[in-house]
VMD Tcl script that draws the C-alpha trace (Angstrom):
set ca {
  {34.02 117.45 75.27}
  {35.04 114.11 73.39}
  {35.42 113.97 70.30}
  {36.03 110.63 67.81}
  {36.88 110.17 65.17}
  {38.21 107.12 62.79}
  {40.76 108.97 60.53}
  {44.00 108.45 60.49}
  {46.97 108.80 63.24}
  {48.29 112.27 61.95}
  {44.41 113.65 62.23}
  {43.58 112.08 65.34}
  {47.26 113.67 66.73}
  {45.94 117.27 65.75}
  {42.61 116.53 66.85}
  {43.66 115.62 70.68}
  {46.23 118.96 70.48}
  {42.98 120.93 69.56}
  {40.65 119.19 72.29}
  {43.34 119.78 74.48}
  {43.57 124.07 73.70}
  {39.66 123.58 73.97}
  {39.77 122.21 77.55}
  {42.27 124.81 78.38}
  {39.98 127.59 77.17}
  {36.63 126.29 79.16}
  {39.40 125.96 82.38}
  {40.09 129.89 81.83}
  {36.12 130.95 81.48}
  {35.29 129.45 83.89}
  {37.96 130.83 86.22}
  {36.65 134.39 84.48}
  {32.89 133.79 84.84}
  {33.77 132.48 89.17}
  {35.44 135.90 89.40}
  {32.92 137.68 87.65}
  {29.91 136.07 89.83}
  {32.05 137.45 92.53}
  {32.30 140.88 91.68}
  {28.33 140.58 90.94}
  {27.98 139.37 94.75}
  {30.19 142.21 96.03}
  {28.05 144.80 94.16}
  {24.81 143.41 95.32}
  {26.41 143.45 99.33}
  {27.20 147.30 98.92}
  {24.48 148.43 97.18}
  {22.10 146.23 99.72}
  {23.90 148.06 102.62}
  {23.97 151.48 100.66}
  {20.26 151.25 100.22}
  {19.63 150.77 103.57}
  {21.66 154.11 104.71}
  {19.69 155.91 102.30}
  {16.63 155.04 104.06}
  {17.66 155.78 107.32}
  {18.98 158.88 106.36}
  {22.38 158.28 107.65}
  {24.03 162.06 107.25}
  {27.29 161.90 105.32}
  {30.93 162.20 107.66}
  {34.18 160.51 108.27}
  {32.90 157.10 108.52}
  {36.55 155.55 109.69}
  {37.38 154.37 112.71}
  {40.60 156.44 114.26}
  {43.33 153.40 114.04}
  {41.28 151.28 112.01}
  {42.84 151.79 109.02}
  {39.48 150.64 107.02}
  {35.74 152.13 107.57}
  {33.60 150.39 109.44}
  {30.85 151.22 107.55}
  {30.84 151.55 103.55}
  {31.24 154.96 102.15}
  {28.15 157.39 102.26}
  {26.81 158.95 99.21}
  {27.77 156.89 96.28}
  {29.33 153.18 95.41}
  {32.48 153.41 93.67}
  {34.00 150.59 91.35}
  {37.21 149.20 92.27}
  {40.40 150.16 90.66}
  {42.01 148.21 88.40}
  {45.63 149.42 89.07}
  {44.62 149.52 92.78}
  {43.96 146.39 92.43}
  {47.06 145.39 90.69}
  {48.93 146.86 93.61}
  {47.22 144.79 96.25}
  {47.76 141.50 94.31}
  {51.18 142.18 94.38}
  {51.16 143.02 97.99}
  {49.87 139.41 98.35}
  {52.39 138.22 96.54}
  {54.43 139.04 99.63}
  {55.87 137.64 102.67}
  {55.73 138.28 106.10}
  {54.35 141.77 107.51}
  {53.89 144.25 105.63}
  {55.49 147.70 106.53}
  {54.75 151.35 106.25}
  {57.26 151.88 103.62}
  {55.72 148.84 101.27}
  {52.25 150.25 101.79}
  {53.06 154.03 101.09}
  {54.94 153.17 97.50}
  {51.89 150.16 96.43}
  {49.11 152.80 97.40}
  {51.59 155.64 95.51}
  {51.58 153.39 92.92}
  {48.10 152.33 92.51}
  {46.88 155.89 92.51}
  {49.15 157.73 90.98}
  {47.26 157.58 87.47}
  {45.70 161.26 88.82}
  {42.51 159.85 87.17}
  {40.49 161.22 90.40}
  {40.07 158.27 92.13}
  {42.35 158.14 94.96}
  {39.31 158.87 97.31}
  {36.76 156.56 95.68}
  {37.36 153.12 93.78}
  {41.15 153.28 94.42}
  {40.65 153.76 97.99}
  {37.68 151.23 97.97}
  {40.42 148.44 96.41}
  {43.36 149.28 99.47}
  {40.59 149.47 102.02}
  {38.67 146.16 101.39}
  {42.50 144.31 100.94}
  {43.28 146.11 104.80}
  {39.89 144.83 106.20}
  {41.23 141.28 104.97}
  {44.62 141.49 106.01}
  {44.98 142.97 109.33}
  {47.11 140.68 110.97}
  {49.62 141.40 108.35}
  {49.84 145.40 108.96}
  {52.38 146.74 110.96}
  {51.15 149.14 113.12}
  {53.00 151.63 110.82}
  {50.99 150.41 108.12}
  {47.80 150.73 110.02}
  {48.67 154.30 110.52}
  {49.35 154.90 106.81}
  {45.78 153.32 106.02}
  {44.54 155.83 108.84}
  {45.90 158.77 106.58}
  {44.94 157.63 103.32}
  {41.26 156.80 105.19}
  {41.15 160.29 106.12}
  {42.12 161.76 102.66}
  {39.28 159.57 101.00}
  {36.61 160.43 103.68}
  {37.77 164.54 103.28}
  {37.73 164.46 99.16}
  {35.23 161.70 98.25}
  {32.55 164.42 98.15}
  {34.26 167.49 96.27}
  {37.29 165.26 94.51}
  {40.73 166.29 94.99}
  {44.16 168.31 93.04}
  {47.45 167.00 92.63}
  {48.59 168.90 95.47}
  {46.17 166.74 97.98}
  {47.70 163.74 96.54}
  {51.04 164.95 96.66}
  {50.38 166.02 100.54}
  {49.10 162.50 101.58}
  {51.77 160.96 99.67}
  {53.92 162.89 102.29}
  {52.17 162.07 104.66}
  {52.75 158.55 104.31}
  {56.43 158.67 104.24}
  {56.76 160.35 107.15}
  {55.22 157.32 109.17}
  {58.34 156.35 111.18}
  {59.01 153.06 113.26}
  {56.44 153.04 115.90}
  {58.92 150.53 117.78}
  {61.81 153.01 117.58}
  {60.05 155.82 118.44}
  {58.98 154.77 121.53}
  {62.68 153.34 122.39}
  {63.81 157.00 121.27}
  {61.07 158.94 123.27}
  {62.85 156.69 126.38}
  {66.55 157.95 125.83}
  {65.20 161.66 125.66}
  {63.88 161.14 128.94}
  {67.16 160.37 130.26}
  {70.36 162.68 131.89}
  {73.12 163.02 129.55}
  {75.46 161.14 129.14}
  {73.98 158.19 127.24}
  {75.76 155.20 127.99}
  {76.41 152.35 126.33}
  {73.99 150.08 128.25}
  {71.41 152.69 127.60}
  {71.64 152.46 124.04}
  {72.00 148.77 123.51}
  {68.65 148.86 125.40}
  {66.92 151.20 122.93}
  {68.14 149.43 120.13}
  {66.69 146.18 121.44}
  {63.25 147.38 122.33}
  {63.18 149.50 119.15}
  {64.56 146.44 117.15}
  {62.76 143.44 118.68}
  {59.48 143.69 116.93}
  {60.77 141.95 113.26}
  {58.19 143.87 111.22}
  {60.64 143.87 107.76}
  {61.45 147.00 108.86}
  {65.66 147.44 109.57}
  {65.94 150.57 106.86}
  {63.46 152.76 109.17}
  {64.29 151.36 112.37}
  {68.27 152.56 111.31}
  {67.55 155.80 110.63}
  {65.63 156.74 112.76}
  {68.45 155.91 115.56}
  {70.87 157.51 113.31}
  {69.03 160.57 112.80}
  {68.10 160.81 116.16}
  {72.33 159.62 117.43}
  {72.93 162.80 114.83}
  {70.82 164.97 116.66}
  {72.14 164.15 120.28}
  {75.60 163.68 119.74}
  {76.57 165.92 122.62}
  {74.73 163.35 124.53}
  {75.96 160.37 123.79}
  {78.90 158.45 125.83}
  {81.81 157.21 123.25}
  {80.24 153.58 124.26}
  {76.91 154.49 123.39}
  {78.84 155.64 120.29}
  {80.36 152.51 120.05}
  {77.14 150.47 120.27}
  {75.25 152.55 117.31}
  {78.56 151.96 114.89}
  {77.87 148.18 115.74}
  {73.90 148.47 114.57}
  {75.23 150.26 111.60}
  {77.20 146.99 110.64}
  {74.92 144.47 111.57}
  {71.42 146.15 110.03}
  {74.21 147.20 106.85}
  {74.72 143.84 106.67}
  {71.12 142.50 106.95}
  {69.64 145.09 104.28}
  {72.68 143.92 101.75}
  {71.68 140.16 101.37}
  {68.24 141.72 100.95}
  {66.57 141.24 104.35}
  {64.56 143.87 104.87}
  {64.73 142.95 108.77}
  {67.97 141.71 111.23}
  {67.04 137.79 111.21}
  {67.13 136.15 114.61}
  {70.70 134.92 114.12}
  {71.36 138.28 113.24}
  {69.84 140.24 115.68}
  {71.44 137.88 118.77}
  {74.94 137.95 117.18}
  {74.24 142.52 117.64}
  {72.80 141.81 121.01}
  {76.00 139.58 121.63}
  {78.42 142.88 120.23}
  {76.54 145.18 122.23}
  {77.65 142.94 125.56}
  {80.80 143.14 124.11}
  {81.08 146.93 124.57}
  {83.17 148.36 127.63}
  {84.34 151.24 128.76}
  {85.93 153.41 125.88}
  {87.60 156.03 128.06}
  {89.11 153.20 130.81}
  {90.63 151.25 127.89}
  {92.00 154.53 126.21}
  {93.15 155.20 129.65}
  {94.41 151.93 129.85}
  {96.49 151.94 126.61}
  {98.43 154.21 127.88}
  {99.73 152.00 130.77}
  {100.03 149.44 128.18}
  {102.67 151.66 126.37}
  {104.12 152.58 129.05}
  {107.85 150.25 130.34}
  {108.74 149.17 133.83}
  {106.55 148.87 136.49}
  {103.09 150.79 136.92}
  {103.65 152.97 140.07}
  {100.65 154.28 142.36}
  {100.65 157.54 140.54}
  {100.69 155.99 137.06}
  {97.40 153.38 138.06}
  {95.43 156.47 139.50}
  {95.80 159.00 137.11}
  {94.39 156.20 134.28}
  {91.67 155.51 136.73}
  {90.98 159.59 137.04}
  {91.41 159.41 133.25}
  {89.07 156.19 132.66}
  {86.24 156.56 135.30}
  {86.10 159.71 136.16}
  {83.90 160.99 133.11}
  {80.83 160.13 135.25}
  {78.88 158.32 132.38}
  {76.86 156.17 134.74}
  {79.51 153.56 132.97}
  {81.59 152.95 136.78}
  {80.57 148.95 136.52}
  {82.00 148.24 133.56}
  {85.25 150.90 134.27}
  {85.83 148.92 137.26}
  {85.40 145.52 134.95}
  {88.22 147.17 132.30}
  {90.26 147.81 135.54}
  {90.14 144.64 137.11}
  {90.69 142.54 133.91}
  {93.87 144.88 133.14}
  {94.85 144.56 136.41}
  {95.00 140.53 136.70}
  {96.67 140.89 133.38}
  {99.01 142.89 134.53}
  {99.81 142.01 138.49}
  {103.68 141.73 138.01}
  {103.88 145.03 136.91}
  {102.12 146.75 139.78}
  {104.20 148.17 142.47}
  {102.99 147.33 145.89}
  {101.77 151.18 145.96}
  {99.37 150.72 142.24}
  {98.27 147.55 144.15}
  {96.69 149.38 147.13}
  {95.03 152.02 144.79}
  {93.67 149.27 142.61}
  {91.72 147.85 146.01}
  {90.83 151.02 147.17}
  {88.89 151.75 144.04}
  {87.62 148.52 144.02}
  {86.30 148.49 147.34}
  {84.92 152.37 146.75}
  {83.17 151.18 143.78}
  {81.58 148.00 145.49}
  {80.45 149.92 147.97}
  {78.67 152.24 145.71}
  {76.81 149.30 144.72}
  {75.16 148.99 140.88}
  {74.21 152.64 140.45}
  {78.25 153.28 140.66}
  {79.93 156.45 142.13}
  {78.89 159.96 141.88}
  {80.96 162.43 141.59}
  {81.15 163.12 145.64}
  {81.97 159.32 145.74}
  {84.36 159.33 143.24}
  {86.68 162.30 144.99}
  {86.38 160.31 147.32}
  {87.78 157.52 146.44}
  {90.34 159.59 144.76}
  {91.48 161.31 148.09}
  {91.80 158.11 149.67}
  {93.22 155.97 146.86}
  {96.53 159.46 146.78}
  {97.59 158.14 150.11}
  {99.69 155.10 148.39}
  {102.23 157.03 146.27}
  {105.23 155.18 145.16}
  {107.42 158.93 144.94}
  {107.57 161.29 147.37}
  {109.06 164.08 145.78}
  {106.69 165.40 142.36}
  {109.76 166.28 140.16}
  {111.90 162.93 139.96}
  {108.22 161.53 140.03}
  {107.79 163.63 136.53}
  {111.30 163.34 135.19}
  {111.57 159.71 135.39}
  {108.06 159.05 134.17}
  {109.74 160.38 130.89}
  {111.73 156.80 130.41}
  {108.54 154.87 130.77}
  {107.87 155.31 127.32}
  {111.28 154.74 126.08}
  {111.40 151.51 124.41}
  {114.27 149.69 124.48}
  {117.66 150.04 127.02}
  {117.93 153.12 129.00}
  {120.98 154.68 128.20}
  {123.71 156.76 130.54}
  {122.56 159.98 128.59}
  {118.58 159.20 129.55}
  {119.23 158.84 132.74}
  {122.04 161.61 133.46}
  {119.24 163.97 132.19}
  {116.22 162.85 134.38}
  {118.68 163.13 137.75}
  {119.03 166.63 136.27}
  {115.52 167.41 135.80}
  {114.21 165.43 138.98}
  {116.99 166.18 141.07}
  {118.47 170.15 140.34}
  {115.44 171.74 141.51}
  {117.59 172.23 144.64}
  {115.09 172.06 147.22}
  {117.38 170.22 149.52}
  {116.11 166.85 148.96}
  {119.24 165.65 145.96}
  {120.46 163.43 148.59}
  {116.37 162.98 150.53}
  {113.61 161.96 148.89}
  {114.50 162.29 145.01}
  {117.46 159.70 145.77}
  {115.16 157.54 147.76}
  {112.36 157.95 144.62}
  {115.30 157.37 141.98}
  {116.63 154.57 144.04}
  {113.06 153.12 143.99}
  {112.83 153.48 140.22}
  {115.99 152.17 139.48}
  {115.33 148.87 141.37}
  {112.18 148.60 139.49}
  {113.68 149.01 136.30}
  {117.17 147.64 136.93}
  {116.91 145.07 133.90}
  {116.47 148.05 131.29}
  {119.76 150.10 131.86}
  {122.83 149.77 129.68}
  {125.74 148.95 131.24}
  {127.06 152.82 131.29}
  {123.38 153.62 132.82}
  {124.08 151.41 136.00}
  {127.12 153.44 136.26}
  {125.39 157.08 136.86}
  {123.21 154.90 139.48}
  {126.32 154.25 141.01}
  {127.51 157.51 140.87}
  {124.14 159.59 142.05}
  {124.66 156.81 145.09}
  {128.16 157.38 145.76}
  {127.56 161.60 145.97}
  {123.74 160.45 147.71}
  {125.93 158.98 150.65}
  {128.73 161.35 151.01}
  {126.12 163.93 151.83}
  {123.87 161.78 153.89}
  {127.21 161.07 156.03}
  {127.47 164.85 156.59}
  {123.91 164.80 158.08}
  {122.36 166.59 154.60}
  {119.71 165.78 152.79}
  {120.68 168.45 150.36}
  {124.06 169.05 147.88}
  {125.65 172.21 147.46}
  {124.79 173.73 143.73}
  {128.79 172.75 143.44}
  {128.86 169.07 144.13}
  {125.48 168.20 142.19}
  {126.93 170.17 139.23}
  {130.76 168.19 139.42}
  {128.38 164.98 139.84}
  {126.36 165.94 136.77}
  {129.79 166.58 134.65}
  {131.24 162.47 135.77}
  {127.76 160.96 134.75}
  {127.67 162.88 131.28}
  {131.40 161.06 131.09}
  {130.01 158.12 131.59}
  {127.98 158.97 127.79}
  {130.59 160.13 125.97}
  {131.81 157.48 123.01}
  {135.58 156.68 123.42}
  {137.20 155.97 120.40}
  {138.77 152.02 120.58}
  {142.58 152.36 121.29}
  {145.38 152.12 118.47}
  {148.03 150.01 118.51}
  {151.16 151.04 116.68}
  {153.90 148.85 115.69}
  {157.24 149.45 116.58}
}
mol new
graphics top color blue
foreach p $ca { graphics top sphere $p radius 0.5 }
foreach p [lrange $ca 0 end-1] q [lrange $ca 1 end] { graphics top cylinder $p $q radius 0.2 }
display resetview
């Protein structure tokens, strides 16, 4: 539309600004009028198709296909408009990236047909249906199933209309579409023996997590709900490896993702690897507190501790064992040496299912043979310094000779000297000077009954050699010098 003119510059400026609006205004009606002529076309192709199931008498029923999640045949009976606020919904569902989830389809078809104007099962339901048929490949199978329910609600009430409480029921409905993908990882683990390991969860979590359907919230809890449910089941790794989906889907949802992005989702799979055994390194600590040298007893009573929970876990136990053990080699006596190969070798030879419990005892029998004490008592009584920190003082160790030593079984001067002696070469570096003293003197009363052919002391002599050591604690003042 031109328009000329020969007046002068101020008209022509207002005259261009209006043929300008004018140009504007044809551009929107004819953007109307295309829309329009399609809306005209989509009438004539359902009324065209309606007509010809009216004259083959097609009977009325549930015209939708089971997993469909759109009829694949228009409704029977009558032709019903489409919704505007339907429509509204889908346009913003377009406006969308990515797949669209159970969850975003529940709340836009909530939305659009929550006006309760009575057309959830006709033009509202037309409007969702039509914008399924054209976006399939974008519906999670979650999504397909809520277009399943809301298909079967519209073919159910199209004919005899519905009440709030129908609506309210399929709303329900909806929601309680879960993950497919987690569900079927889920279904998996309550197939299997308890424990759950570790290994066995990080495994769910991947095949229920794999499928990046913008989908993290449900995927979570469903794991958590079901991890709440079968917490007598789980292993403290498998545990361990739900606390580290927490934190990485936690982390996803809070910069808005609504799914664990591939850097994400490898950096979890990365943690999960990361996960041990819990119970061999809480065994393990202990050790790690512990002073001195690690004696046979002390290496496989943290192994009974560590691996013998049988949580189908004994490859990675024997993993935490190893590492601590190549970490630690200088403080293994030659006795916690031969108990670390024995369970290693046990535990190869189970190969990767790991040790039962048959193999485990076992291994357990076999791996007792290499005790570094004979005698159970001094054993017990100077395990007690191991966790003192810092020098061992006279006092300390007058009072585990006492303990390990007065049981008088006749071995003062046998076996509990030969275990203490043992000990104290072990540990040598961490007595005070006054502790190396009461060595000397247990050895010095040791001897004198080993010359006489015993193994044993008379109640009389332990008890006088008791009395010097406890001397050997007792804080003499520093002497005074008086002038003359």
């Amino acid at each position: 539309m031109a328009i000329t003119s020969t007046f002068n510059p101020a008209v022509q400026k207002t005259l261009a600004r209006t043929e300008a609006k004018l140009e504007k205004l044809e551009g929107k009606l004819e953007r109307a009028l295309v829309k329009e002529h399609q809306l005209l076309k989509d009438l004539r192709h359902v009324m065209k198709h309606h007509a010809q199931h009216q004259q083959a008498g097609r009977p009325g029923a549930d015209t939708f296909d089971k997993g469909g999640c759109f009829p694949s045949k228009p409704l029977p009976n009558e032709w019903s408009p489409l919704d505007l606020g339907a429509l509204s919904e889908t346009n913003k569902l377009d406006k969308t990236k990515g797949p669209i989830t159970a969850d975003q389809l529940t709340k836009a078809i909530q939305r659009g047909t929550g006006d309760h104007d009575g057309q959830a099962g006709k033009g509202e339901y037309r409007a969702f249906a039509e914008w399924a048929e054209k976006n399939q490949d974008r519906l999670t199978p979650e999504a397909r199933q809520v277009m399943d329910r809301f298909s079967k609600f519209a073919a159910e009430r199209k004919a005899n209309g519905h009440t709030d409480g129908d609506w309210r029921k399929m709303i329900n409905d909806m929601k309680g579409v879960g993950d497919k993908g987690a569900e079927k990882a889920l279904a998996g683990l309550d197939k299997l023996p308890k424990p759950i390991s570790g290994d066995d969860m990080a495994k769910a979590i991947r095949k229920g997590t794999k499928d990046a359907d913008n989908n993290t919230a449900d995927e979570l809890k469903a794991f958590q709900d079901w991890a709440k449910k079968n917490a007598d089941k789980l292993s403290p790794e498998a545990k361990e490896v739900m606390g580290k989906f927490e934190k990485h889907a936690t982390k996803a949802m809070a910069t808005g993702d609504k799914d664990l992005n591939t850097t994400e989702w490898s950096k979890m799979m990365k943690d999960f690897k990361s996960v041990g055994d819990v119970s061999a390194r809480e065994s393990l600590a202990t050790l790690d507190k512990e002073n001195g040298p690690i004696s046979g007893e002390d290496l496989l009573g943290a192994i009974k501790q560590g691996a013998g929970d049988a949580d189908g876990n004994s490859t990675q136990e024997l993993a935490e064992f190893q590492k601590w053990a190549a970490k630690n080699k200088d403080r293994l006596t030659p006795e916690a040496q031969k108990v670390m190969e024995t369970y290693q070798n046990h535990a190869e030879a189970a190969g990767p299912e790991g040790m039962d419990k048959t193999d485990f005892d076992a291994m357990v029998k076999d791996a007792s043979r290499h005790k570094t004490f004979r005698d159970d008592s001094m054993r017990t009584a100077l395990e007690t310094l191991d966790g003192k920190n810092g020098k061992i003082s006279a006092k300390d160790l007058t009072n585990a000779i006492n303990k390990g030593a007065g049981d008088f079984d006749g071995q003062a001067a046998g076996v509990e000297f030969a275990d203490f002696q043992k000990w104290a070469r072990q540990n040598y570096d961490r007595l005070s000077p006054d502790a190396r003293k009461v060595v000397d003197t247990y050895e010095k009363y040791a001897t004198q009954s080993l010359a006489k052919g015993e193994t044993g002391m008379a109640n009389s002599e332990f008890q006088k050699m008791v009395k010097e050591m406890e001397q050997l604690s007792v804080v003499r003042p520093p002497p005074r010098f008086i002038a003359a």
